[in-house]
N, C-alpha and C positions, 0 to 999 in steps of 0.2 A: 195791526195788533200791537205793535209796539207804542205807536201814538196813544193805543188807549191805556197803556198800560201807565203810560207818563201822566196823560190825564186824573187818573184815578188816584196816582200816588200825591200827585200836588194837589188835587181838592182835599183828599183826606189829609195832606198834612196841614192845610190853611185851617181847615174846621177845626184840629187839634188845636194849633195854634191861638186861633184871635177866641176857643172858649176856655185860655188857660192865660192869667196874666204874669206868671210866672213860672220858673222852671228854666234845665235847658230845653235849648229847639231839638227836635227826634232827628235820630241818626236813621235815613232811607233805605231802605233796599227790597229784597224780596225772597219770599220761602221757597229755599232750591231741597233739593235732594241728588244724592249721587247720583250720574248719569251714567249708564255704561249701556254704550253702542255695539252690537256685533257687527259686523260687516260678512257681505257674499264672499266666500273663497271660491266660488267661481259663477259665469254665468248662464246658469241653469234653471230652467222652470221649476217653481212652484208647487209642490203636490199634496203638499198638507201642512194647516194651519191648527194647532192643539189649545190654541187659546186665546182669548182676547183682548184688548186693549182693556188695561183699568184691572185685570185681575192678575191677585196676588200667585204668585210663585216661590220653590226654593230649588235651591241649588242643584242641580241635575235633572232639571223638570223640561222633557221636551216641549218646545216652543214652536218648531215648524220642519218641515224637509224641503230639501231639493232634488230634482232627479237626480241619481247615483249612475244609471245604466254609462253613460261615456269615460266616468273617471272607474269605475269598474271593471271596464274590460280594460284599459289603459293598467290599474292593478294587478289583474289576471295576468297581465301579457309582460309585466315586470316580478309577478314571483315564477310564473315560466322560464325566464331570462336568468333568476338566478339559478333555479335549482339546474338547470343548463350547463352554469357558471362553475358552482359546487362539483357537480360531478365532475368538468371538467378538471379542477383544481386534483381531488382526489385521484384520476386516472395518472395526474402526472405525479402526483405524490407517490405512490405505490409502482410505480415504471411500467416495463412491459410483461407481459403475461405471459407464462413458460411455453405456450402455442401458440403463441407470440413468434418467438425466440426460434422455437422447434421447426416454423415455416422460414422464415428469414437463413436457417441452418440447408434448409433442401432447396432453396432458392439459390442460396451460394454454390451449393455441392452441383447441380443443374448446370450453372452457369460455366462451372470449371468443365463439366464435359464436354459439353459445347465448344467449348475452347480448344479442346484437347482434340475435337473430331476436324475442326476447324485445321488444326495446324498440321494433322497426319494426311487430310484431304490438298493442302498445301504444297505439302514435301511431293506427293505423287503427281500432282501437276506441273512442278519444277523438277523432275524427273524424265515425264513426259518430252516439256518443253525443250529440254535440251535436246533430246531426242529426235526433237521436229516434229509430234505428232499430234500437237496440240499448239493454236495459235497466243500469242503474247495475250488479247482480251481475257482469255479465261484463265492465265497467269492472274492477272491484276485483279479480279474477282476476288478469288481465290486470298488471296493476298487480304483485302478487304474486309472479307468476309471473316478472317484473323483479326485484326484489330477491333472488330465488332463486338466480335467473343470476348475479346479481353476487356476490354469496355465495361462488356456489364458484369463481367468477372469481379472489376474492381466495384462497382456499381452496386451491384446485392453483398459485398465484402462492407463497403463501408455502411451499409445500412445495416446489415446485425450489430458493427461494429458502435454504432448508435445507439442500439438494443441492450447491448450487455453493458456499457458505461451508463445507462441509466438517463434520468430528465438534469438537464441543469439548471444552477440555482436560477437565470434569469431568468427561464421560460416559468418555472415554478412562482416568480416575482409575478411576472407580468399574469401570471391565472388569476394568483391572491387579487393583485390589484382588479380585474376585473369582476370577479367576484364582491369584493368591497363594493364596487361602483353599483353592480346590481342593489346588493342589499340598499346601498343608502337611496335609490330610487323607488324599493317597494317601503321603506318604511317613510320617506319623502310623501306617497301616493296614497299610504293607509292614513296620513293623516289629513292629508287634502279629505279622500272618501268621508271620514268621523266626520270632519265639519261640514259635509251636506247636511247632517241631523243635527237640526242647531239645537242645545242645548242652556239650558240657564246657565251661566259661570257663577250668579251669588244671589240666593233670597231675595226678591224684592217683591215691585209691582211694575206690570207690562206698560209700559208709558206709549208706546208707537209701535206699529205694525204697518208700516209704509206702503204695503205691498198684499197683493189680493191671489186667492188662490188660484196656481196659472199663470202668471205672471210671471215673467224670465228676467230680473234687475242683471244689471250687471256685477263682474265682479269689482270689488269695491264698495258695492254700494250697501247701506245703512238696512239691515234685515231686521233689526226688534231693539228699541230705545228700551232701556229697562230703570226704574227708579229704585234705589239700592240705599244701604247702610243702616245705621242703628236706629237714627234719627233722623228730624230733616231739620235745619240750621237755615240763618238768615244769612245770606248776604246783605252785609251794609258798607257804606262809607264815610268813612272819619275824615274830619276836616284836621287840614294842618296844624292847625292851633289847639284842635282837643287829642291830638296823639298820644303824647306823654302822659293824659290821662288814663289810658285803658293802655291794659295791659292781658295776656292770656288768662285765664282761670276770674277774671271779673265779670263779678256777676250784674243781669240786667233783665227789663221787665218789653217783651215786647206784643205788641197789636197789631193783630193782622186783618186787613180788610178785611169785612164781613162778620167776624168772631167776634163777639160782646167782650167774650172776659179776655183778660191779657194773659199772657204764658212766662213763663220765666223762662231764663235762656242763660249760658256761661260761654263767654268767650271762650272760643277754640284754635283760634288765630288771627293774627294782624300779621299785613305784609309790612316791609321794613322797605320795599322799593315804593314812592309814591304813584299815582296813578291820576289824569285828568278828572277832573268831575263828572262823573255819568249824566247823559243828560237829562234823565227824569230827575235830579236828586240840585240840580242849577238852581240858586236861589239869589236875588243882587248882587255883593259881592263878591260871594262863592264864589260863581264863575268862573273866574279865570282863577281860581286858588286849587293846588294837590289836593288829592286827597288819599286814604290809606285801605284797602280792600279789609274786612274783619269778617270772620264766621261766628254767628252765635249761635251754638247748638240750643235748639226748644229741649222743656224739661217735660217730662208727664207725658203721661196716655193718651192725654186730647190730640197732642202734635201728630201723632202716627197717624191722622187720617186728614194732614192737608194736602192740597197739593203741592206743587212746583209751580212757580211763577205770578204768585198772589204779592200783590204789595205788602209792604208792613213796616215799623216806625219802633225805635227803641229808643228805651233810654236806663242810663246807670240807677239799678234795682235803689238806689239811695234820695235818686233825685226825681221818681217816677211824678207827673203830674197826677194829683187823688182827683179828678171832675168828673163824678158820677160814678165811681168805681165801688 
């Protein structure tokens, strides 16, 4: 493709050429349009195609889907997580709950008796024991079975003690921060989901559709080439020596393979870094000479239905060759 495309630019600029015996030589290039690629945000099948190559779209015009069901539930299962998260955060906002509080109080009060049965069962064993009517094992029990009680005496004491000083600021830090982390994962995952439903980003016309219904590209890969902007403009290249000639906003008359009449076009830009000579545009000593990348916006109505990729040949609207025009 590319070889024919070199072909057709340098037979059509010879023909200009040898039936003009004067003028400048045509500035090369070829009718682009803005190109904007979407890309897969992930790699999922296929499941509808809304339109087809070559036809025109605007801005928020669906173009295709991809299966949602895997990043969906993965969605589900991160707004689950937070509102998890949330409530968590609020339980420790708000402390403990007065039946809460009122259990943890009968829990202590429990435990103190127990202590208190513990240590009068004690005394009468070391009572006994001196006595001799009772052996030393069921001293030590006894004994044990004291420490136990007190145990948890302090045990359910420091857990209301818990209760009534309330949540602290760190545990309260570390909820927020997990809660944050939630959210930024479901709003991370609602937006991966929107881009299964591929949408137009801007007006144009569907240039590529690489991809057939069904079909599972990867992520990365290239879902709908779209051809975009106001106009469509010529790529051409200036030779080192006609630089300083042209400048932005000058105007020029350019031909494009196959189109009878010429179009007017204005400069939109020249680059200021130079660039090798493309090789369709190689001419004898060109060759090895810079040259300057330029955009020439087409004028009028006719340009809005070329395409991208056609040869075409300009020149300063002052110095246009008139051979059959």
């Amino acid at each position: 493709m590319a070889a024919l495309k070199s072909l057709l630019v340098a037979g059509l600029a010879l023909g200009l050429l040898s039936s003009c015996d004067t003028g400048p030589e045509p500035l090369l290039g070829t009718v682009e349009w803005d190109r904007i690629v979407v890309l897969a945000e992930a790699s999922e099948p296929i499941t509808e195609i809304a339109v087809a190559e070559g036809q025109s779209v605007v801005k928020g015009d669906l173009i295709l889907r991809q299966d949602a069901r895997r990043l969906q539930a993965q969605l589900d299962e991160a707004r689950a997580t937070l509102q998890q998260q949330t409530a968590r955060l609020e339980e420790l906002r708000h402390g403990a709950r007065p039946e809460t509080i009122a259990a943890a109080r009968a829990d202590l009060a429990g435990a103190i008796s127990q202590a208190r049965n513990a240590e009068l069962a004690l005394q009468r064993t070391q009572t006994l024991y001196q006595r001799g009517t009772v052996p030393k094992a069921q001293l030590d029990d006894r004994e044990s079975a004291l420490d136990s009680a007190n145990a948890a005496v302090e045990s359910r004491q420091a857990q209301l003690n818990e209760l009534l000083q309330g949540t602290r600021t760190e545990q309260l830090d570390q909820a927020r921060a997990a809660m944050q982390s939630a959210d930024a994962k479901v709003r991370q995952l609602t937006v991966s989901r929107e881009r299964l439903d591929v949408h137009a980003p801007r007006s144009g016309r569907v240039d590529s559709l690489p991809h057939k219904l069904g079909d599972q590209p990867r992520a990365r890969d290239p879902l709908v080439t779209l051809l975009s902007g106001d106009a469509p403009y010529v790529r051409i290249f200036v030779p080192e020596a006609r630089r300083t000639g042209i400048q932005a906003g000058d105007r020029f008359r350019v031909r494009v393979d196959g189109v009878g009449e010429a179009f007017d076009a204005v400069v939109r830009s020249i680059r200021s870094d130079p660039a090798f000579t493309p090789y369709y545009a190689l001419s004898g000593d060109d060759a090895s000479r810079l040259v300057y990348r330029a955009e020439l916006v087409l004028q009028g109505e006719r340009a809005q239905s070329l395409p991208a990729g056609v040869p075409a040949q300009a020149w300063p609207a002052s110095t246009e060759p008139h051979n059959g025009d």
